[in-house]
N, CA, C and O atoms as a MOPAC input file, in Angstrom:
PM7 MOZYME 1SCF
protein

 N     17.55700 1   -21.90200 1   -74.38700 1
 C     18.33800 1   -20.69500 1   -74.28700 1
 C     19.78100 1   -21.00700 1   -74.65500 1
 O     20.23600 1   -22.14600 1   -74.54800 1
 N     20.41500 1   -20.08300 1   -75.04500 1
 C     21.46500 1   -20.24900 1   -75.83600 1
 C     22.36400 1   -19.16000 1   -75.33000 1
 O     22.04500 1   -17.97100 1   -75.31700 1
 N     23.77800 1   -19.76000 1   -74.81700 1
 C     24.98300 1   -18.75700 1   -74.25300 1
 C     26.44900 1   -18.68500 1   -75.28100 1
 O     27.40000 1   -19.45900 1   -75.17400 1
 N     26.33900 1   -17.58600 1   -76.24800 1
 C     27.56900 1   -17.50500 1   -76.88500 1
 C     29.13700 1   -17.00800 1   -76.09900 1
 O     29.22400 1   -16.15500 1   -75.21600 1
 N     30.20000 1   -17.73800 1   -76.65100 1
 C     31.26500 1   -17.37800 1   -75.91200 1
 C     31.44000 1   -15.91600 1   -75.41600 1
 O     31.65100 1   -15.46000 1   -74.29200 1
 N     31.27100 1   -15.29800 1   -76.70700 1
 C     31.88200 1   -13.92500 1   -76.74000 1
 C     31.28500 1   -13.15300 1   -75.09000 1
 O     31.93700 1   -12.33800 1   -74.43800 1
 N     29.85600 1   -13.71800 1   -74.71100 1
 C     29.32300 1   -12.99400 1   -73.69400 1
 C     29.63000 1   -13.49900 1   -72.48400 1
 O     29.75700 1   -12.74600 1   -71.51800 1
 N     29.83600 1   -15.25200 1   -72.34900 1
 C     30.46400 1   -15.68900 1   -71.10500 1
 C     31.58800 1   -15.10200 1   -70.69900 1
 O     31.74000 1   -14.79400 1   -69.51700 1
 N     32.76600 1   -14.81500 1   -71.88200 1
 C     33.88700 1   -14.00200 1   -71.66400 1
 C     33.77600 1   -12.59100 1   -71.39900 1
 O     34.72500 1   -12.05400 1   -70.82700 1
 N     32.58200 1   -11.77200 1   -71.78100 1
 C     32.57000 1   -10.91700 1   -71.33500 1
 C     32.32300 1   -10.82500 1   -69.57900 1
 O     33.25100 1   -10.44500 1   -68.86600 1
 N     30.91600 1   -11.23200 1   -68.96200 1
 C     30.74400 1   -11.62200 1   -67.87500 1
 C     31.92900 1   -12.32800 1   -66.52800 1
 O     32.10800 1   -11.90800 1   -65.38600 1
 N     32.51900 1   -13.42600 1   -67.18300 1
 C     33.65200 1   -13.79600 1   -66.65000 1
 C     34.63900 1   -12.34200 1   -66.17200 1
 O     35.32700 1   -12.25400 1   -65.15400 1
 N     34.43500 1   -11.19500 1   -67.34400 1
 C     35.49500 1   -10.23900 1   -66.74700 1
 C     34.97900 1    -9.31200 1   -65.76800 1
 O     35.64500 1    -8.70900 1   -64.92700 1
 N     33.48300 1    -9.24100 1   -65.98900 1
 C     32.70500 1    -8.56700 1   -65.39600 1
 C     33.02600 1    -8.44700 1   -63.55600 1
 O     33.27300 1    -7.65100 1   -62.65000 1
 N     32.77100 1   -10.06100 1   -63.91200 1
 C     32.55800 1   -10.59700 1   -61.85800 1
 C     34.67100 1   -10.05000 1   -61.17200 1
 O     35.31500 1    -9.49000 1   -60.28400 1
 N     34.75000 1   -10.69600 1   -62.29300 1
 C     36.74500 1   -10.50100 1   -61.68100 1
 C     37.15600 1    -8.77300 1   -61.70500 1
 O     38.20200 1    -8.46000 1   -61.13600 1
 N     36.46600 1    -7.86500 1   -62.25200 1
 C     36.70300 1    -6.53400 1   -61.80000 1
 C     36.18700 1    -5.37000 1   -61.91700 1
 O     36.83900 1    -4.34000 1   -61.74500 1
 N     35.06600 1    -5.39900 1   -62.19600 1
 C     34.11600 1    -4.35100 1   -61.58300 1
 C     33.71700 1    -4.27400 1   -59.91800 1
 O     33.77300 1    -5.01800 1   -58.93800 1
 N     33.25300 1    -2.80500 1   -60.26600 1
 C     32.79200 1    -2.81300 1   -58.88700 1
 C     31.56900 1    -4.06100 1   -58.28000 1
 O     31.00700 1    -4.89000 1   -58.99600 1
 N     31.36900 1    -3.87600 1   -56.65900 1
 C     30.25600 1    -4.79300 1   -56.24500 1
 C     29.56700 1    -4.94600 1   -57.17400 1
 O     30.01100 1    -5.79600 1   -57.94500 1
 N     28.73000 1    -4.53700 1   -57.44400 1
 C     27.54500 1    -4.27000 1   -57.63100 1
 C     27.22000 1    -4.95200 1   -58.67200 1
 O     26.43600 1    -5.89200 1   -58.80100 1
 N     28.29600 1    -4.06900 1   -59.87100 1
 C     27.82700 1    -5.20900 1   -61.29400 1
 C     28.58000 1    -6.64000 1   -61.34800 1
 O     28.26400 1    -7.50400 1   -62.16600 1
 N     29.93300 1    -6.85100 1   -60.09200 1
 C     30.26400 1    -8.17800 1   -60.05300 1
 C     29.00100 1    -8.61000 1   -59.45400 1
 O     28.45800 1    -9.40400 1   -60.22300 1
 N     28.53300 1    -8.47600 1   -58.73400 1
 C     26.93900 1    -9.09100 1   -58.11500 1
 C     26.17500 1    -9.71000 1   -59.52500 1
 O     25.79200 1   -10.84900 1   -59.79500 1
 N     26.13900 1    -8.57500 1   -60.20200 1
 C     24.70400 1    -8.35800 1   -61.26800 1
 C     25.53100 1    -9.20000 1   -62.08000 1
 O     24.75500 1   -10.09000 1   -61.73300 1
 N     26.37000 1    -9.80000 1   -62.84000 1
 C     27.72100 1   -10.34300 1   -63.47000 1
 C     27.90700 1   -11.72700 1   -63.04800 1
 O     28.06000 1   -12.63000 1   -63.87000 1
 N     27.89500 1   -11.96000 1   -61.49000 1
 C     27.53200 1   -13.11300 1   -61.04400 1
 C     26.36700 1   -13.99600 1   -61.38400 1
 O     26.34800 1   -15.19600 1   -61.65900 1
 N     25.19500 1   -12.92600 1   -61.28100 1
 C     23.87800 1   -13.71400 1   -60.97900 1
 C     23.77600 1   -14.26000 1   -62.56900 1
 O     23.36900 1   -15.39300 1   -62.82700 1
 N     24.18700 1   -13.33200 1   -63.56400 1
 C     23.69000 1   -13.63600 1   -65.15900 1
 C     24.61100 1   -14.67800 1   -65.36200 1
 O     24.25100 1   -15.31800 1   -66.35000 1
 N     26.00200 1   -15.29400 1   -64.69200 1
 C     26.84800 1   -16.58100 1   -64.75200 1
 C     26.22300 1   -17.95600 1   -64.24000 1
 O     26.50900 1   -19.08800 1   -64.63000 1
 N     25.08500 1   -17.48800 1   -63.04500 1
 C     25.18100 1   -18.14900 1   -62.84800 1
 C     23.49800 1   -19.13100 1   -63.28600 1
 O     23.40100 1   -20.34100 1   -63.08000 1
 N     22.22000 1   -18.18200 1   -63.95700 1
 C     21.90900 1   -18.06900 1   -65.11200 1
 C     22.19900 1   -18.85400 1   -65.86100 1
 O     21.84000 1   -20.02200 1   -65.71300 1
 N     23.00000 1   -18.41600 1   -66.98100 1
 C     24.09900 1   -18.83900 1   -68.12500 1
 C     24.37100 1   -20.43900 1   -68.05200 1
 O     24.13800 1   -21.35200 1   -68.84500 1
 N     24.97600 1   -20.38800 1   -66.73600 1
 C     25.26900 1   -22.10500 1   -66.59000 1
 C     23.94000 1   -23.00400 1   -66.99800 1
 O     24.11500 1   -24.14900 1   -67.41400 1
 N     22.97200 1   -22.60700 1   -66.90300 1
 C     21.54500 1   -23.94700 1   -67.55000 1
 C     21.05500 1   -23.62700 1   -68.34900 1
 O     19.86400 1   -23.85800 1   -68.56000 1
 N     22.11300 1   -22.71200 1   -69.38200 1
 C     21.94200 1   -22.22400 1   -71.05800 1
 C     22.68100 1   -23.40900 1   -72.41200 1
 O     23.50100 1   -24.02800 1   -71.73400 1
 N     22.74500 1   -23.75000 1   -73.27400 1
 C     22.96000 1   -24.53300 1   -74.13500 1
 C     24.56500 1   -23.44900 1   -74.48800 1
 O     24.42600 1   -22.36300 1   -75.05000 1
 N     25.62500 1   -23.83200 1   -74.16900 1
 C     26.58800 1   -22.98000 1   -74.74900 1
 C     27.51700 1   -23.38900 1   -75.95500 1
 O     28.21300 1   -24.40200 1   -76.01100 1
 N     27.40100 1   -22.47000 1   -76.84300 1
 C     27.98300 1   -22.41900 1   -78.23000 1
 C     29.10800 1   -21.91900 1   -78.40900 1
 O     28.89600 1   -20.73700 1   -78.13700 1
 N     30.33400 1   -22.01700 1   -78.72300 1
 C     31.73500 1   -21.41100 1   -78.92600 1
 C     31.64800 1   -21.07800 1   -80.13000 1
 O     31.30000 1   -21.92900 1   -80.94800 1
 N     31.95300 1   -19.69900 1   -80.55600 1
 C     31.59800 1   -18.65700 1   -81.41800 1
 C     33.07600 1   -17.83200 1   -81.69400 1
 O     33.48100 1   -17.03700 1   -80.84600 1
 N     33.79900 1   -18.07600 1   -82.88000 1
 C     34.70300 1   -17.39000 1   -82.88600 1
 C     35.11300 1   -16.02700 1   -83.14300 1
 O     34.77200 1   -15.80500 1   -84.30500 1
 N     35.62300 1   -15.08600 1   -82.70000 1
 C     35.69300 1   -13.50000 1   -82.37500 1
 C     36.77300 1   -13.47200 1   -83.11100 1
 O     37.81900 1   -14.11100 1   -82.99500 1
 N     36.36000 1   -12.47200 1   -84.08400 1
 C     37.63300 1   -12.03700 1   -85.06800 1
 C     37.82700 1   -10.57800 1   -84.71600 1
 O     36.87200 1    -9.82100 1   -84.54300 1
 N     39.00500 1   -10.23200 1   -84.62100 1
 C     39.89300 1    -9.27000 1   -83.85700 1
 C     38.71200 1    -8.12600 1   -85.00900 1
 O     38.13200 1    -8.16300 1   -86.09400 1
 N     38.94100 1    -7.18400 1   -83.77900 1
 C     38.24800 1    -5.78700 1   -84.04200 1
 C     36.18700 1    -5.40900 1   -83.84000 1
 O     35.40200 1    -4.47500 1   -83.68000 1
 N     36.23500 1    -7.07900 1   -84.02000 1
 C     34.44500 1    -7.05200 1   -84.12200 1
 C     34.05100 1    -7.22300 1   -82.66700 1
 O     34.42500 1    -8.21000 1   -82.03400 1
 N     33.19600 1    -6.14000 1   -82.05600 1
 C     32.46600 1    -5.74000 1   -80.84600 1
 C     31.54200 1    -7.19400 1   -80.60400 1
 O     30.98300 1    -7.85400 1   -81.48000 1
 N     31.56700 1    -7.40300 1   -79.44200 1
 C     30.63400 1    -8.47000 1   -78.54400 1
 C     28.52400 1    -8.04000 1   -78.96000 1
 O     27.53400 1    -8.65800 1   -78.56900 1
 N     28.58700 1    -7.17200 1   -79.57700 1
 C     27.22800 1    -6.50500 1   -79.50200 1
 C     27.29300 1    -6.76300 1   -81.05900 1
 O     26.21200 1    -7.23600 1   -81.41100 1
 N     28.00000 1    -6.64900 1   -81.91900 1
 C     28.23200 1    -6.80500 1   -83.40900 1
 C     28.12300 1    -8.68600 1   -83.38000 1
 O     28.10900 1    -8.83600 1   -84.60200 1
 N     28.09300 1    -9.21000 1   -83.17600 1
 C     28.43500 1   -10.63600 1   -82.74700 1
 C     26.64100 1   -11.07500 1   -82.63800 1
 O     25.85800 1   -11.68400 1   -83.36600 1
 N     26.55700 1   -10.36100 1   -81.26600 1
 C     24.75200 1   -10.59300 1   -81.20500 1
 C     24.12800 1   -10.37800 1   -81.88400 1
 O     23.37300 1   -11.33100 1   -82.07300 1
 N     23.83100 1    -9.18600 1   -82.77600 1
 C     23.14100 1    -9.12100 1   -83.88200 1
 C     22.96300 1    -9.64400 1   -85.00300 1
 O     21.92000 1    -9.88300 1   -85.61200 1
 N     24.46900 1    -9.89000 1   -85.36900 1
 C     24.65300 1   -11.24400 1   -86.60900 1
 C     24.07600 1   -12.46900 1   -86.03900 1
 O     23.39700 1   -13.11000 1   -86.84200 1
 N     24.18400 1   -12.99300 1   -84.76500 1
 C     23.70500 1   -14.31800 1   -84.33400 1
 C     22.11800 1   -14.37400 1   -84.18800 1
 O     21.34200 1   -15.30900 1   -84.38200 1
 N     21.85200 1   -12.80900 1   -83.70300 1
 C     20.10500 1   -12.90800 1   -83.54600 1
 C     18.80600 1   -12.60600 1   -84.82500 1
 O     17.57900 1   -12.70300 1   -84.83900 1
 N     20.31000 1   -12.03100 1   -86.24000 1
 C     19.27600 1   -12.32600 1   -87.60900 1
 C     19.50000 1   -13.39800 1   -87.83800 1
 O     18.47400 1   -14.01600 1   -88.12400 1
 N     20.52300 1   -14.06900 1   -87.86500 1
 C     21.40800 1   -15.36900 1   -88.89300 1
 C     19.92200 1   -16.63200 1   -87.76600 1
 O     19.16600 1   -17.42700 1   -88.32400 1
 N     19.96600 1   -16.39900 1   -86.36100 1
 C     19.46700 1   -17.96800 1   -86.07900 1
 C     17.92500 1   -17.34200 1   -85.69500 1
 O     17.22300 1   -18.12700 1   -85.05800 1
 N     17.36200 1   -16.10500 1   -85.99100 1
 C     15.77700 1   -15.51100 1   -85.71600 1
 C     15.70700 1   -15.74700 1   -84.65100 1
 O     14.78900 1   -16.43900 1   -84.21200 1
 N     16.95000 1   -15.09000 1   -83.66800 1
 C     16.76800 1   -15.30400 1   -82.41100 1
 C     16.12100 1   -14.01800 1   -81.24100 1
 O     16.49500 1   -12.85700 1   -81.40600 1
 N     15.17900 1   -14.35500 1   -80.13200 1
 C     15.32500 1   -13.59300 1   -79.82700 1
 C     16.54800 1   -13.03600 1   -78.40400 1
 O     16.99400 1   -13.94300 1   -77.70300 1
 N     16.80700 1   -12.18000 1   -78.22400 1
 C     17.94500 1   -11.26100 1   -77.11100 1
 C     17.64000 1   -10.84200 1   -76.00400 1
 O     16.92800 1    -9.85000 1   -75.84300 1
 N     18.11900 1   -11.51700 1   -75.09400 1
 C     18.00100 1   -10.96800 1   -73.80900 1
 C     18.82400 1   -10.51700 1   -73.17400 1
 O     19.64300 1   -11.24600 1   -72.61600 1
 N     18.85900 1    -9.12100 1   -73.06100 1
 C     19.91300 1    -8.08100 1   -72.23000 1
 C     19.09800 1    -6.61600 1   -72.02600 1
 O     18.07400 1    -6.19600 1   -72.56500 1
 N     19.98900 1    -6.02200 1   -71.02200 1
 C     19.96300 1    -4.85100 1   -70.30100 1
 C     20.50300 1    -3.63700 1   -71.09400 1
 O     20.06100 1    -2.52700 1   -70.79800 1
 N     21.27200 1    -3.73900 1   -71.91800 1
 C     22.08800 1    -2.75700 1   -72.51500 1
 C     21.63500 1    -1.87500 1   -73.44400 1
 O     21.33400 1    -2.16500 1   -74.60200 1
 N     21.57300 1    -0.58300 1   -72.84200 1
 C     20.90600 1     0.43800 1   -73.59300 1
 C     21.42300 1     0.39800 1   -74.59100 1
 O     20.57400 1    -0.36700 1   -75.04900 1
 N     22.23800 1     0.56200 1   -75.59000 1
 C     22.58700 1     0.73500 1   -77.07100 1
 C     22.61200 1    -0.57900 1   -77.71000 1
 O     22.36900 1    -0.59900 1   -78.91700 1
 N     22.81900 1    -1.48400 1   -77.21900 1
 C     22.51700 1    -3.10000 1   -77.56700 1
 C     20.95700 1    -3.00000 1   -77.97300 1
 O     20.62200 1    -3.52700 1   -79.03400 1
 N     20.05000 1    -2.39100 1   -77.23200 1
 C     18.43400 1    -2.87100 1   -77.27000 1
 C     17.92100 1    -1.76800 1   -78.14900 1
 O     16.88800 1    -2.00600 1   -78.77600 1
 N     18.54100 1    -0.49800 1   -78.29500 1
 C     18.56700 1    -0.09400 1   -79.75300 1
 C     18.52800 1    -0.25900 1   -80.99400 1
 O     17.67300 1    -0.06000 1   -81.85600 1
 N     20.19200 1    -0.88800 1   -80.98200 1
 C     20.29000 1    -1.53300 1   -82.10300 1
 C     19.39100 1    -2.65100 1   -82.69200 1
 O     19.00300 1    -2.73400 1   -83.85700 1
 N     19.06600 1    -3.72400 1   -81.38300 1
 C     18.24600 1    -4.48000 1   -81.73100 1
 C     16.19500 1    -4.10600 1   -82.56900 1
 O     15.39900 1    -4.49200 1   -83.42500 1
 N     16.38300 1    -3.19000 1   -81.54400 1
 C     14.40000 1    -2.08900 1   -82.21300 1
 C     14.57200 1    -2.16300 1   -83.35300 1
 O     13.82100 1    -2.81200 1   -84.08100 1
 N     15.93900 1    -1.30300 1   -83.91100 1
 C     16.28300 1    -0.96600 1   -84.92400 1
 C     16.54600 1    -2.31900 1   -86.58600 1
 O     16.67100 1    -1.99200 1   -87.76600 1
 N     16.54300 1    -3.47400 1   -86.11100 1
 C     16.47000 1    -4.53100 1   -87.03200 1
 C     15.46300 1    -5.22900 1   -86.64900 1
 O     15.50000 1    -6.35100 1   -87.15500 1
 N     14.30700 1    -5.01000 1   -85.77100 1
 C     13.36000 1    -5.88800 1   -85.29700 1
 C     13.43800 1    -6.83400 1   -84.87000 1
 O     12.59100 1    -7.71300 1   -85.02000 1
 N     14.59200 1    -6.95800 1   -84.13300 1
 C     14.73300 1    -8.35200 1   -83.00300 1
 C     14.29700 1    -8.05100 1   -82.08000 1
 O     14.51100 1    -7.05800 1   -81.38400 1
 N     13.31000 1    -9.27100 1   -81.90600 1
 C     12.50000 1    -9.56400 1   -80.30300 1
 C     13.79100 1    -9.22500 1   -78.90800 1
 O     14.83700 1    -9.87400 1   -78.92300 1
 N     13.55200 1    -8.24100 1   -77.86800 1
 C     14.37400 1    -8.54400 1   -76.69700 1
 C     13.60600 1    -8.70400 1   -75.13700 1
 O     12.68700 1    -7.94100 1   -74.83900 1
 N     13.96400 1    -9.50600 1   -74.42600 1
 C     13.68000 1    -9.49200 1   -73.12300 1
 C     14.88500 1    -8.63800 1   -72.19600 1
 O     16.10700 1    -8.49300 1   -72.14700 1
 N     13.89200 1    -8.28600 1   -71.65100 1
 C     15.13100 1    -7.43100 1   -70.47900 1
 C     14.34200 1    -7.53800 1   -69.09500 1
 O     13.12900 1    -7.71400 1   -68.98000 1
 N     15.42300 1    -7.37500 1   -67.90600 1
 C     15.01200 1    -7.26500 1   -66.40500 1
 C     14.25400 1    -5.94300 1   -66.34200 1
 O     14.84000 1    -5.00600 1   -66.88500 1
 N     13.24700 1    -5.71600 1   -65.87300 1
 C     12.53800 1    -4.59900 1   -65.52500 1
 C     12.27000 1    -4.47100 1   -64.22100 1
 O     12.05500 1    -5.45500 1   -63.51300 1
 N     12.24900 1    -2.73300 1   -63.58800 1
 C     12.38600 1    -2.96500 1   -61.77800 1
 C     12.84700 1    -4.09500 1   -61.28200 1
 O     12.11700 1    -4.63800 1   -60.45300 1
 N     13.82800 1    -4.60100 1   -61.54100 1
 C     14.62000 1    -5.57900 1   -60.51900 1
 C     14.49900 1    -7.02700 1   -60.77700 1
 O     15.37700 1    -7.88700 1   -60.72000 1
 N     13.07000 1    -7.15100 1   -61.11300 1
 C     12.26600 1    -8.26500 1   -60.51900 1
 C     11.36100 1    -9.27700 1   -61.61200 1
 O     11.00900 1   -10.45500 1   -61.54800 1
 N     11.14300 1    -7.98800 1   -62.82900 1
 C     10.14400 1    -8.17500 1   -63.90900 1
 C     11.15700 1    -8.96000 1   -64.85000 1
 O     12.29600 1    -9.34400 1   -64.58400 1
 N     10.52700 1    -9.07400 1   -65.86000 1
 C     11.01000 1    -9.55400 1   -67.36900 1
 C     10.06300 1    -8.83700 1   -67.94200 1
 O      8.97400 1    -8.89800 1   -67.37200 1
 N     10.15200 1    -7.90200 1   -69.27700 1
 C      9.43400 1    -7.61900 1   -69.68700 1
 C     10.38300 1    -7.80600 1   -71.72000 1
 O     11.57800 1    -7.79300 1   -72.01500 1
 N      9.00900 1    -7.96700 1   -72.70400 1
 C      9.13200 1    -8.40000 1   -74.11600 1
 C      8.91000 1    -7.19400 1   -74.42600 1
 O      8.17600 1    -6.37600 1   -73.87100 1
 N      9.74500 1    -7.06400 1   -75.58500 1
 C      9.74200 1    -6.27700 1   -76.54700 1
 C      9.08600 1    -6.64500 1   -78.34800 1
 O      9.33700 1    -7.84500 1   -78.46200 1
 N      8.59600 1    -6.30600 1   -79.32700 1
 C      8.92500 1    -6.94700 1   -80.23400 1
 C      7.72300 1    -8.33700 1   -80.20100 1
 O      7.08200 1    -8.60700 1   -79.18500 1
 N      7.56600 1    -9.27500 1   -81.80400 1
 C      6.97600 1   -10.40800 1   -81.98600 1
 C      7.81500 1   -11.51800 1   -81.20600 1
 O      8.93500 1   -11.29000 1   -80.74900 1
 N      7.37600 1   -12.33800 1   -81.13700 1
 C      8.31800 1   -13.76800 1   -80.84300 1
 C      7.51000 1   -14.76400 1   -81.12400 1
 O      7.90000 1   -15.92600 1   -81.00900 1

């Protein structure tokens, strides 16, 4: 498994100021993340954290694991494989892998 900057930095902002709940949910995916292979990925001003994933998940035939309704769109939409949390508890696949 593989953790690009752009999303640790996102998360990192997550836990420091959102409400409970998604600092909770923000926490748990940090802490996750930590026994992921992490890659420093450079962010050029203007390009979205979700624009980033998609280039990284055609460029390395990767598949994506997230929650994010318009993220897992986009992804249907180019045929990248995604995993996501389902009821709480599940993992459920989308897609070949």
């Amino acid at each position: 498994m593989i953790l690009i900057s752009p999303i640790k930095q996102e998360l990192e902002v997550l836990v420091a100021k959102n409400s409970y709940k998604n600092s909770k949910n923000a926490s748990f995916a940090l802490n996750l993340a930590a026994k992921c292979k992490f890659i420093e990925v450079k962010m050029p001003k203007g390009v979205l954290t979700d624009d980033i994933i998609i280039k990284k998940a055609k460029d390395w035939k990767a598949v994506v694991f997230t929650n994010d309704r318009e993220l897992k769109e986009r992804l249907r939409n180019i045929s990248v494989p995604i995993i996501y949390v389902r009821q709480k508890s599940f993992l459920a696949i989308e897609g070949m892998i």
